[in-house]
C-alpha positions as CSV (number, residue, x, y, z in Angstrom):
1,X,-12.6,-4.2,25.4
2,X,-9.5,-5.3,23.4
3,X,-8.5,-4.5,19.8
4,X,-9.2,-7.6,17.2
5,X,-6.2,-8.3,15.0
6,X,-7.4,-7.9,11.7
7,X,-5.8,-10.4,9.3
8,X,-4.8,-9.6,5.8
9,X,-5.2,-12.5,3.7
10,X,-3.3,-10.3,0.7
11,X,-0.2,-8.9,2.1
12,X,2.9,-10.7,3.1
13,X,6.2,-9.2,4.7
14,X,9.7,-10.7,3.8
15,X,13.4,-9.5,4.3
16,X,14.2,-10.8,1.2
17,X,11.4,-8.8,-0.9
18,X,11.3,-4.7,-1.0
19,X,13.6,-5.2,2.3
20,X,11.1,-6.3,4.2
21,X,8.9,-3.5,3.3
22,X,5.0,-5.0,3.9
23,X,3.2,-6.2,-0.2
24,X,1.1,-7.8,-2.1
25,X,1.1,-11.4,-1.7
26,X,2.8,-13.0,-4.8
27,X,3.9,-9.7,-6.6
28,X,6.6,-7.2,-5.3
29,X,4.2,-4.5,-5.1
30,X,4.8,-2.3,-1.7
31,X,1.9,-1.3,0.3
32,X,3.4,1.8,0.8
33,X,3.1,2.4,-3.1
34,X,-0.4,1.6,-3.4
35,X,-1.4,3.9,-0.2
36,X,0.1,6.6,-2.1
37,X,-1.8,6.4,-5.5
38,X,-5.0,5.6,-3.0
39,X,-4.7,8.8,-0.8
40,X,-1.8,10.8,-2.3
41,X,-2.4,10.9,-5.7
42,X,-6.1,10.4,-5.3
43,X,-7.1,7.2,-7.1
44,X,-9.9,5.1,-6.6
45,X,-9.3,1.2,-6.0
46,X,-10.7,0.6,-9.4
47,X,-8.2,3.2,-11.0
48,X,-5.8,1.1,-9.3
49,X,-6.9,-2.0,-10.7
50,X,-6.7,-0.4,-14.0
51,X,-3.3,1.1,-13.2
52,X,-1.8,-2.5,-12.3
53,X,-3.9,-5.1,-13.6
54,X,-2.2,-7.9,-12.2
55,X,-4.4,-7.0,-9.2
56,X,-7.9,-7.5,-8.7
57,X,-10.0,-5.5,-6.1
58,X,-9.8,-7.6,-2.7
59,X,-6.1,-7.4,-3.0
60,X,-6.5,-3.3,-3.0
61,X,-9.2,-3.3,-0.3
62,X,-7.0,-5.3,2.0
63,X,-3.7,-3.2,1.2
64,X,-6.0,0.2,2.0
65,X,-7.4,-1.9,5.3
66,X,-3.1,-2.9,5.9
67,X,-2.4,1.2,5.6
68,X,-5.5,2.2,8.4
69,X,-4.3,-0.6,10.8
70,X,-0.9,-0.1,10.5
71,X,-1.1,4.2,9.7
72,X,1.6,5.6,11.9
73,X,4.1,3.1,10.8
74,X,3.4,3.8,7.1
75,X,2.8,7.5,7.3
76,X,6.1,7.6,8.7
77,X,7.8,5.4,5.8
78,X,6.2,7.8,3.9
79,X,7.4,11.4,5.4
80,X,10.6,9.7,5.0
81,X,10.1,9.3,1.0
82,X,8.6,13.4,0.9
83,X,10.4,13.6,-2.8
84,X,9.4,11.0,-4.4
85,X,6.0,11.8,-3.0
86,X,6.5,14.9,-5.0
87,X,8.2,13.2,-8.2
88,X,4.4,10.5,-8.2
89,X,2.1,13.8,-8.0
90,X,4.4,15.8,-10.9
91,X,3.7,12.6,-12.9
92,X,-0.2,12.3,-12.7
């Protein structure tokens, strides 16, 4: 059986935005930074919403269903980023 590419509708990948770094279609918002509010920091999509409300709910779910498709790839941006890991959860 093969593996079905899942689309994301809500995320967009350019060079010339967060260097290339995978977001939110039409905002510069980094996957990256949502997955760690989501899982790091705890947050539920509707904190997240609340957090950044220039984002509504299916742009959240997709950038949480981005992260689980694409998790090695991100949990490795994101061993790379340890301190400022540290720096969001000293914040909350």
């Amino acid at each position: 059986m093969s593996k079905t590419q899942v689309k994301h509708p809500h995320i967009m990948e350019d060079p010339k935005i967060s260097q290339g770094s995978p977001v939110i279609n039409g905002t510069r918002t980094r996957i990256i930074d949502i997955i760690l509010e989501y899982e790091y920091v705890g947050k539920t999509p509707d904190e997240i919403v609340n957090a950044h409300p220039y984002l509504n709910l299916a742009q959240i779910h997709d950038a949480i269903s981005y992260y689980y498709d694409y998790r090695e790839e991100i949990d490795r941006e994101i061993s790379k980023r340890k301190d400022k890991i540290q720096d969001i959860r000293d914040r909350t």
